[in-house]
N, C-alpha and C positions, 0 to 999 in steps of 0.2 A: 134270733135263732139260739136253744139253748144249745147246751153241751153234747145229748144224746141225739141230735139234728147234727149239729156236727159231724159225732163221729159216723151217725148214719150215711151223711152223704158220702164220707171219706171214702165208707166201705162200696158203697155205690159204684163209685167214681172207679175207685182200685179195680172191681171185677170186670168193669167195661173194658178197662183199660188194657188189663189179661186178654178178657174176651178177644179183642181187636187185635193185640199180638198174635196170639196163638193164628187168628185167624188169615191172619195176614202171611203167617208163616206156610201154612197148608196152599194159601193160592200161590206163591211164590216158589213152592217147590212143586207144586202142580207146573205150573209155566214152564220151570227147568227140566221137565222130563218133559211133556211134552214139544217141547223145541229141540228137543234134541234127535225127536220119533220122525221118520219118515212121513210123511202125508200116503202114503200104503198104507204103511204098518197101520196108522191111526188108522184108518178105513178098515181094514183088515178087523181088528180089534171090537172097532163102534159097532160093523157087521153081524160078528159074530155074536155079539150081546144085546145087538135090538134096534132099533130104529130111534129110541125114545133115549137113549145112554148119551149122560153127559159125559162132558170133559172129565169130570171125576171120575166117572165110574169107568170110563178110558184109564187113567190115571190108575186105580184100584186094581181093575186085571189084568193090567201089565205089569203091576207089581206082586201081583199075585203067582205068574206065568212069567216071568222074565227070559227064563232059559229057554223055555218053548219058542216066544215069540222071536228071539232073539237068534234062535235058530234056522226060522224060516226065511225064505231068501225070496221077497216082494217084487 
């Protein structure tokens, strides 16, 4: 393997590695709000947005809406 295979895979390796952080970070703070939501609320939420809405996009409009939803009483 020369020198430029090298640093190629380094770089490789590095952005996966980012990749899989970062990603890792979004599911895990996903998990933390949603365990913290009512199984209402969530319903509530999934409802209002579609049949087809994931966990994230649950996730997404309630952070978009916090005060709203957080004001309705399930």
């Amino acid at each position: 393997m020369n020198s430029l295979s090298k640093h190629l895979f380094t770089v490789i390796i590095s952005i996966v590695t980012v990749a899989g952080c970062i990603y890792a970070g979004n599911v895990e703070m996903n998990d933390d709000i949603l365990s913290g939501m009512s199984f209402e609320k969530y319903q509530y939420i999934h409802d209002r947005i579609g049949d087809r809405a994931t966990s994230s996009d649950v996730v997404k409009e309630y952070l978009r809406n916090r005060r709203f939803y957080d004001s309705i009483a399930y």
